[in-house]
N, C-alpha and C positions, 0 to 999 in steps of 0.2 A: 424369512425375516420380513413382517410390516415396516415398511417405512413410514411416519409421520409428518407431513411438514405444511407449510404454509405458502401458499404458491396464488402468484396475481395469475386470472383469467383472461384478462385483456388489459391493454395499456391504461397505465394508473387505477386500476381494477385495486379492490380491497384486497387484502391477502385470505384464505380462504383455507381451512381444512382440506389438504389433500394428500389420502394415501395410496403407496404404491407398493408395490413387491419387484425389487431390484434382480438384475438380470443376475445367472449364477457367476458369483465369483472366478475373476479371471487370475490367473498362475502370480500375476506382479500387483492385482488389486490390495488396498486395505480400505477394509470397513473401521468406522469409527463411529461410537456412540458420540452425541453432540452432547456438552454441557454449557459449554459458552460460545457465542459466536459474533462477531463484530459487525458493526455497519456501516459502508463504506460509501461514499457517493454511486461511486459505480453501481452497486447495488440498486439504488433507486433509478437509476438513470436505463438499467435492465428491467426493472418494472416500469417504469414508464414509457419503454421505448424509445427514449431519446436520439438512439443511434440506425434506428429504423432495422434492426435484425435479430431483434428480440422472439425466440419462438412459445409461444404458450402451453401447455401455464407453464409458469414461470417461478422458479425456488432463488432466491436468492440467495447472498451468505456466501462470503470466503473468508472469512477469520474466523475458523472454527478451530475450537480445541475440544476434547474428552479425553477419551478411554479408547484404548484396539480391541474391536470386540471379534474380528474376523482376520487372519492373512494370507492370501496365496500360496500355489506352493514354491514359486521362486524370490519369497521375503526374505531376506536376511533375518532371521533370528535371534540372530545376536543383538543387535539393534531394535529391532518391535517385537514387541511378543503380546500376546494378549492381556488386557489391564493395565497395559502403561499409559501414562498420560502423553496427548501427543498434538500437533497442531497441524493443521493441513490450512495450506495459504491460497494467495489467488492463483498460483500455476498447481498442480497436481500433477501433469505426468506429461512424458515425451517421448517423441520414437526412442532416443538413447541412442540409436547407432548412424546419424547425420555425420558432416562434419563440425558442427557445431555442440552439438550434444559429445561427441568423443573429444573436445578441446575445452570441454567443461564449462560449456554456454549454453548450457538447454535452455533458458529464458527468449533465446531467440530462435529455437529452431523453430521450422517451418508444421512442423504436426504438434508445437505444445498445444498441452489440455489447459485452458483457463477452468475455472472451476465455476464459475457464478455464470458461465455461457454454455452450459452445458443444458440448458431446458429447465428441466424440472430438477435437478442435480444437485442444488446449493443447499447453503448449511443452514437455514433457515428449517430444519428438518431435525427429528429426532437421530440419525444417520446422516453421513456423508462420505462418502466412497472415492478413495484417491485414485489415479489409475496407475501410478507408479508407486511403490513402496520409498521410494529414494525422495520422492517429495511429500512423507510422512513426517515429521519432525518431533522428538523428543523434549518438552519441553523441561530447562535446566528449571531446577530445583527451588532457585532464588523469584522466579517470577509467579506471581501468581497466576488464575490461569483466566480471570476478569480482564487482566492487563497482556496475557500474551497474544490473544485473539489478537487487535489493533497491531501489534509488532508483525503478524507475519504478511500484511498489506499493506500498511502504512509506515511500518517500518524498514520493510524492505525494498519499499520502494523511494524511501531519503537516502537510505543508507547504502543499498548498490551504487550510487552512482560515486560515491565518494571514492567507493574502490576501482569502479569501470575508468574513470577521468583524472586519477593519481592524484586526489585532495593530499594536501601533504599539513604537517600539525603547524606549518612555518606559514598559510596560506590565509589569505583573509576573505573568510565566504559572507558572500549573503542570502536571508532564506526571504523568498517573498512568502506572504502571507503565515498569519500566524492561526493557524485553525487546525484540523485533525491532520495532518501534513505535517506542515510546517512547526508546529509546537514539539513535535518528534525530532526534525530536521535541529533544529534550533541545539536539542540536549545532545543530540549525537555531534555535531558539528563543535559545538563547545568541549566534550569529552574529547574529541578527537585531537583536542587541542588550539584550533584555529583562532581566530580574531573573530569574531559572529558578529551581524549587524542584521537587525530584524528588519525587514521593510513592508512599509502596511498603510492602507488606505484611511485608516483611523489611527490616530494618537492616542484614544482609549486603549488601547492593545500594548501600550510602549511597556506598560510596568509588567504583566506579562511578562513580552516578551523576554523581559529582564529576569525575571524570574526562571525561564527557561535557558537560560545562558549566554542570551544577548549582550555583548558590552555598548551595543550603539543603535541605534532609531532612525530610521528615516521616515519621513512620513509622505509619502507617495504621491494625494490625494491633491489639493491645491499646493505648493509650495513648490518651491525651486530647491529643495534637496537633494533628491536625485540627482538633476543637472548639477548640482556642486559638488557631487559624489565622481564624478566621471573621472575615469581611469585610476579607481579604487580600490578594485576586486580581481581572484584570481579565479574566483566561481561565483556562480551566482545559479542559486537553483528555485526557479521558478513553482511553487507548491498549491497555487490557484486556476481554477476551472473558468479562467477568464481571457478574454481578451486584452494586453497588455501597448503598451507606446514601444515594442521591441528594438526600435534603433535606440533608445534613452539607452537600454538595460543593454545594451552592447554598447554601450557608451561609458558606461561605467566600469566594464570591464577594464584591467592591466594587458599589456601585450602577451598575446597567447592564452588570454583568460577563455573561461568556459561558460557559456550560458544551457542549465540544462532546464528541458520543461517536462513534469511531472504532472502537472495539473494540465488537461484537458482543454485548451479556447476552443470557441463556438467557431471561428473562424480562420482562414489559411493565417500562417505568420509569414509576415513579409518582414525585412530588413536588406538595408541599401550595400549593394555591394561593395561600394570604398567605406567601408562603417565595419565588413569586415576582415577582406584582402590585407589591408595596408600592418596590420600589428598581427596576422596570423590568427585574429579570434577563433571563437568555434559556437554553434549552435546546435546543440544536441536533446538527443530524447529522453530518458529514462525507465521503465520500469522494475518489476520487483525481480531478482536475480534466482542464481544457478541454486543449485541446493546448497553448494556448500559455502556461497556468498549469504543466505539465511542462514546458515548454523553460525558460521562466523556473528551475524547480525545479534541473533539472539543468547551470542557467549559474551560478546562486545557490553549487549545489553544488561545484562545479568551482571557484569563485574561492573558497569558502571553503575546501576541503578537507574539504568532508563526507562522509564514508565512512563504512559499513556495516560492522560485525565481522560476519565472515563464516567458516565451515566449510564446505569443497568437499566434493564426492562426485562420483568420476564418473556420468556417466548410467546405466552401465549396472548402479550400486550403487544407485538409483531407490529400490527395498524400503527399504535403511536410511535413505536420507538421510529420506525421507516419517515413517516411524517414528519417530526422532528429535525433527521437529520438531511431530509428533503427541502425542508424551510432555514437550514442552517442554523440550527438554534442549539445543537448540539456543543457540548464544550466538555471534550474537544471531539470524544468517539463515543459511541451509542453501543452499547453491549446488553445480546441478549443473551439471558440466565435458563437455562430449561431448567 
């Protein structure tokens, strides 16, 4: 099997025609034909090099979805079989037998496979190759398959922490930023039940984020909001690739509240220690979860109607769609169509 894909040569390098012939299938592998596949910051941010351990060339892409066109011989069968539609996200595969992987936290163990860090391996590619069959994912019936690619990155990475940090439907969350994140965060946290309150650097965004489930606004930028916000919240999940005021946002917290950060700063987070001893806060991480916190994610989804605002690009316009969501201009996730 030719693999097809599109792979930067060097940092912020164009994307490029590049095929490979993939190593033979491993006993727990699934091959998956590509038919859509999402665009993620991270993605650019591996073309680019941003994080200085980018190896070349370089394939981007983990919000793929298609077709099983290949499985191991240790696949469940009953579950993939060949021609089913199915979705492979940003983790792909894991030792499975750690202590974390055996207590059903493969998202942390120490040997997971990210999929867009794999080299030339992402789904920017006619192909993409899970290395575990268990993080294959069957995609339900109800979502299309334009709108599930962004669910299994960006969705799973709002949506694990609600369950990691015991969000409960009685709790009053805030999602910072309203963009390919947070516009997700926003409909799962309203579904979920809670009291939602959008917070965003532009007041342009407010109607938005109303739109998405919001009942309340803050608006970040110049204003004393925030500060009037303080001791408000019982989470507050941070969805921006920025650098933030983090004593504010732990200020707004309720006793025991939870600050988690999903979006990426440029920079260490610092916050003062009697800011968060004295009421028990908490400052935490998030990424995209276990397999079976995404299947949950994406049955959640599917009964709610939660969908992603999305802009296609075919595959073979790669260049612009990547550009796009590298200039931020995307609204809300960039999806490519092979």
């Amino acid at each position: 099997m030719k693999v097809v894909s599109y792979a930067a040569t060097t940092a912020r390098g164009s994307l490029e025609r590049f095929e490979y012939e993939p190593e033979p299938l491993g006993p727990d592998e699934v091959d998956v034909a590509v038919t859509h596949c999402g665009i993620c910051h991270t993605d650019s941010s591996m073309v680019d090099n941003e994080w200085g351990f980018s190896q070349y060339p370089v394939v981007a892409g983990h919000e793929t979805v298609g077709t099983v066109v290949a499985i191991g011989a240790n696949v469940d069968s009953t579950r993939l079989h060949i021609g089913r539609r199915v979705g492979v996200g940003a983790i792909c595969g894991a030792c499975m037998n750690c202590e974390w992987c055996l207590a059903g936290k493969h998202s942390v163990c120490p040997a997971r496979v990210d999929t867009v860090m794999r080299g030339h391996l992402g789904g920017f590619a006619s192909h993409v190759r899970a290395a575990n069959w268990q993080f294959v994912y069957p995609i339900p019936d109800a979502i299309a398959s334009e709108h599930a690619g962004p669910l299994l990155c960006a969705g799973a990475t709002v949506f694990t922490p609600m369950l990691r940090y015991g969000v409960r439907p009685t709790d009053r969350v805030a999602v910072v930023g309203i963009g390919g994140l947070g516009h997700l965060a926003l409909q799962f946290s309203a579904k979920w039940g809670c009291a939602v309150t959008a917070i965003s650097s532009s007041r342009k965004k407010e109607a938005q984020a109303r739109r998405f489930g919001a009942t309340a606004f803050i608006d970040a930028s110049d204003t004393d909001e925030l500060a009037a916000a303080a001791g408000s919240f019982d989470f507050i999940l941070s969805t921006v690739p920025a650098d933030l005021p983090w004593n504010d946002y732990v200020a707004a917290l309720r006793p025991r509240g939870t600050l988690c950060i999903v979006g990426g700063p440029q920079n260490a987070i610092s916050v003062g220690a009697f800011d968060l001893l004295p009421a028990e806060k908490v400052v935490a991480g998030g990424i995209p979860g276990s397999p079976v916190e995404t299947v949950q994610m994406l049955d959640f989804a599917a009964r709610h109607n939660i969908r992603p605002t999305i802009e296609t690009f075919s595959m073979t316009d790669a260049n612009r769609a990547l550009d796009h969501v590298r200039r931020g201009r995307a609204r809300f996730r960039a999806v490519l169509v092979a």
